[in-house]
C-alpha positions, 0 to 999 in steps of 0.5 A, a space after each residue: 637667058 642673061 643678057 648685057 645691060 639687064 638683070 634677069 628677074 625670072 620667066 613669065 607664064 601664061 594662063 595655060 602654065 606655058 613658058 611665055 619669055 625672060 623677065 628682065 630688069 634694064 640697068 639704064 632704067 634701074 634708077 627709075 626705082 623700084 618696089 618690091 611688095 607681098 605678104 609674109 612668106 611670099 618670097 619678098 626676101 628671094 626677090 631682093 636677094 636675086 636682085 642683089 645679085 644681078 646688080 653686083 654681077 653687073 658692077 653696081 654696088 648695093 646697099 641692104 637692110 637685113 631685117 631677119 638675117 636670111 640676105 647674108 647669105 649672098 655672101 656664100 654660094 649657094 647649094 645646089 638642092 633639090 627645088 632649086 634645081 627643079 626652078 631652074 628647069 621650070 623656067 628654062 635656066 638650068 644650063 646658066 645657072 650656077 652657084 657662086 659667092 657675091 663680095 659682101 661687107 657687113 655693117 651693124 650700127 652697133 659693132 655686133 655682127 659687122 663694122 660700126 656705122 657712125 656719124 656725128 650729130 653735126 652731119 645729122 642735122 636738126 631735121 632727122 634728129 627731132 624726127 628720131 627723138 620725136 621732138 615737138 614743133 616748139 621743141 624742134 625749134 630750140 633745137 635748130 637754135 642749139 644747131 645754129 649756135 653750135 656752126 656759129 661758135 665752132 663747136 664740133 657735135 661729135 656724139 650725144 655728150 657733146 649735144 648734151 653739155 651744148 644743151 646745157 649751156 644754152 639752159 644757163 645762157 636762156 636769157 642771153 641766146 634768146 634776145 638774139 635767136 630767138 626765145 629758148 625756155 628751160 623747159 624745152 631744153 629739159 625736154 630735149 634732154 630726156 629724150 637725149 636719154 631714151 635714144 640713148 637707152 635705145 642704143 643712139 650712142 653707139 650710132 654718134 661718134 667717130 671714126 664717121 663713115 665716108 659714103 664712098 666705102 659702099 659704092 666699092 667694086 671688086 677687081 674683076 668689076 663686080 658691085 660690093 654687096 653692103 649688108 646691114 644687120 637690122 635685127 637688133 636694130 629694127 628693136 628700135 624702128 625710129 632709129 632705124 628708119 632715121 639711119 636709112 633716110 640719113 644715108 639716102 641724104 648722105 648719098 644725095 649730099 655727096 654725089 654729082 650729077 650724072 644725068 641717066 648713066 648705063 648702070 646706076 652708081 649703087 643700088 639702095 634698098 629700104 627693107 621695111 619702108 613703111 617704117 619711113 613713112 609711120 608718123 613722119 612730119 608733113 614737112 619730112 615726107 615732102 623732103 623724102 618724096 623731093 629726095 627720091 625724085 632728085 636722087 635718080 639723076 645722082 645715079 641711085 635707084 632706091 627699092 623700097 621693100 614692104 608687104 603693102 603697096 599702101 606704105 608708101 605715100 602717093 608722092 613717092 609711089 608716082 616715083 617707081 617704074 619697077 614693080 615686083 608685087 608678091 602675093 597679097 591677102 584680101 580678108 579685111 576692106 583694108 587688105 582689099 584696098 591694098 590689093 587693088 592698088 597694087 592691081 592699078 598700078 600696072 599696065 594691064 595684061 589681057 590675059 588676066 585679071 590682075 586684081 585676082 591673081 595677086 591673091 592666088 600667087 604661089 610663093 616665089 612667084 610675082 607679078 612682075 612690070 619694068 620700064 622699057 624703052 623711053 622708060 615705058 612700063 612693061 605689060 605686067 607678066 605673072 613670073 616665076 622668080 628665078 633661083 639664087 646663086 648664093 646661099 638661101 638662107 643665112 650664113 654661120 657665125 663663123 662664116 661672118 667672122 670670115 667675111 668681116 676679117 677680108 673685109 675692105 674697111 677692117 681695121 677703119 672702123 672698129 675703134 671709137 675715136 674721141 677728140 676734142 670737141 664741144 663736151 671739152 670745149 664747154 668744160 674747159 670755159 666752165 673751168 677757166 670762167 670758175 678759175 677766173 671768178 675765184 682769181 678775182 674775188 682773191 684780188 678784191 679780198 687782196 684790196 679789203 685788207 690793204 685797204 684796212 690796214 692803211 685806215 689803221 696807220 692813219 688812225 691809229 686803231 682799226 675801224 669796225 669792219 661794218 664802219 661806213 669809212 670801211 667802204 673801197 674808195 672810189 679810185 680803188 673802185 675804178 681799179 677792181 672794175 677794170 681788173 674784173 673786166 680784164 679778167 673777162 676779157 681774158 676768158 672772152 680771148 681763151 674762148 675765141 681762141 678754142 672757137 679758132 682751134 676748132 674751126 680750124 679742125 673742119 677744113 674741108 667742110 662748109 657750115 651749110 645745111 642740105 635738103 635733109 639737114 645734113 652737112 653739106 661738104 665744101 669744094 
């Protein structure tokens, strides 16, 4: 039943309940990408899991989202109960199957119950950023000019306060930056701000910052060749859905960014699956969606396949739908025109089977069953087949506190992540300007006050009585004049020197990266 170079999904049936033969899913094809789609209860989250494990076993690292908890249990073997059992013998796969653990590392953008996941908002970018804050179109704008600035002067955007004194600053210097870059209004920048404070509200600040993950810790694989299985716990997160949608399309760009070109290799390189994909889609910019549907067509020649994972075939646009060869469709109600919609779409993507009518069985399939089409030879759709999927290795279900703890100790990356890290970046920049310009201000009005009183008393030797402050005579003269001129635009100059010289420490601190934006928005890095 298993085969080299394929992962087994299940075993197809004919109308009369027959066997009719193994479905599998071919790893030279797997970066054609994939969907995974039915209703709740349907058996959507057993699919994945037995996918994870085919492709871990096969030496491809995966990366999951699991929204409700149930996937981590991939982590553990699997009991062997009674319907399992009974699967396995319905489908001819008793004498293989076996119950085993698959190596796993849990994320979780908020430390909880996994390693952090951070980034900077540098890496970010302007696009996924404004997307994540909903930002207007003129509001968007002025945030690409806060971005530009920031490359431009060397100002390293850690974490959300970094972008927040830059915003700041570019609200003092309105006037300035807007001659040069192009108009920025107080009221924008204020409008930015507040949405600054809702994201962090919803938990944005733990996702910036430092120690950044380096994409190279989820393509890990074992000693004995088997993929790392990377789970991310989203049932917080998906408390904040635009959060976790932008955090999925900023890993995808990262993935994109990163990695060279492979052509079509014997196995995808990782395995990504976007559970809940529709949140990717709801309310996205034209502009973005062309970006993700320009991504998703791209990234397959990097070696990733991209999975998405939602109850209706009608998530996902049309220009990322033509995209995906392999089709897992789940069972799918038709009570509303839009639920009828839905099904017949999913029937119409399919390379038809004469012995069915696929319009009708989607409606009628049992949970843990699923009309399953994969890509064949030249990358040719199979005739779809009505399968029973196959059962799981690993637990069905989730694992215990206990057991996580376990797993997050033994983990590769514990220890790499865990602790915050905070250098210098623009928050201290910025303040240090502001202080050192405050300093420098105060230094010459001593000075100028210095000179009023030199000047008062060598009016006094001459004369013999001091003249009336307000006296006409009392006035710096001109020569004295050209000398508090040149002292306050030497003092300028000094402060114009201490900024440049920060700008160089921490420009300097970037080696290794190049100030240039990708498809995303994202860093890309330098050679």
């Amino acid at each position: 039943m298993l085969q080299e170079g394929m992962v087994y999904v299940g075993t197809s049936r004919k109308p009369d309940d027959s066997i009719n033969k193994a479905e599998f899913l071919a790893l030279k094809l797997a970066n054609r990408h994939g969907l995974v789609t039915g209703a709740t209860g349907t058996g959507k989250t057993v699919s994945l899991q037995i996918l994870t494990e085919g492709f871990s076993a096969a030496g491809v690292p995966v990366f999951a989202a699991d929204i409700k908890g149930d996937l981590s249990g991939v982590a553990v073997a699997g009991d062997g109960k009674d319907f399992l059992i009974k699967r396995a013998e319905q489908i001819g796969f008793a004498d293989e199957y076996n119950f085993e653990s698959f190596p796993t590392v849990f994320w979780d953008l908020f430390g909880e119950q996994g390693h952090p996941i951070r980034t900077t908002v540098s890496e970010m970018g302007p696009l996924l950023l404004a997307r994540l804050m909903s930002l207007s179109d003129v509001q968007e704008g002025v945030l690409n000019i806060a971005f530009k600035i920031a490359d431009d002067e060397g100002l390293l955007l850690l974490d959300l306060k970094d972008l927040q004194a830059l915003l700041a600053n570019l609200s003092k210097r309105s006037s300035e930056i807007s001659g040069a870059y192009g108009n920025v209004s107080k009221s924008s920048v204020g409008a930015i701000q507040r949405q600054l404070l809702v994201l962090e509200q919803q938990g944005g600040e733990a996702f910036f910052g430092e120690p950044a993950l380096d994409i190279m810790e989820l393509m890990r694989t074992t000693r004995d060749g088997r993929g790392v299985v990377n789970i991310l716990a989203a049932d917080k997160l998906m408390m904040s859905p635009r959060l976790y949608a932008t955090f999925l399309l900023w890993l995808l760009s990262e993935l994109f960014e990163e990695l060279p070109e492979v052509g079509n290799p014997d196995k995808p390189r990782m395995v990504f699956f976007f559970d809940e994909a529709h949140l990717l889609f709801d309310e996205a910019p034209k502009i973005l969606l062309e970006k993700v549907e320009q991504v998703v067509k791209l990234i397959r020649s990097k070696g990733i396949g991209v999975f998405f994972v939602t109850q209706n075939p009608l998530d996902v646009p049309d220009g990322v739908l033509a995209q995906i060869g392999n089709r897992v469709q789940h069972a799918l109600r038709a009570y509303t025109p839009r639920e009828r919609k839905a099904v017949k779409t999913a029937a119409d993507t399919f390379r038809p089977n004469p012995d069915f009518n696929a319009f009708e069985v989607i409606t009628q399939l049992g949970v843990g069953e699923a009309l399953v089409s994969t890509l064949e030879k030249k990358g040719v759709p199979s005739i779809v087949q009505r399968t029973l999927i196959r059962p799981p290795s690993s637990r069905l279900g989730p694992i215990t506190e206990a057991e996580r703890k376990s797993v997050i100790k033994e983990s590769p990356v514990f220890g790499l992540y865990d602790k915050p890290v905070d250098r210098e970046s623009a928050f201290e920049i910025l303040k240090k300007r502001t202080a050192d310009k405050a300093k420098a201000e105060e230094k010459q009005r001593a000075r100028e006050d210095k000179e009023r009183e030199e000047t008062g008393r060598m009016k006094k030797s001459r004369t013999g009585f001091q003249l009336p402050e307000f006296g006409r005579d009392d006035r710096p003269t001109r020569s004295s004049r050209r000398r508090s001129t040149t002292r306050r635009r030497s003092s300028r100059q000094s402060v114009t020197e201490t900024a440049i010289k920060q700008v160089a420490r921490t420009v300097a601190s970037q080696l290794g990266r190049a100030l240039v934006r990708g498809v995303l928005g994202s860093f890309k890095r330098g050679g």
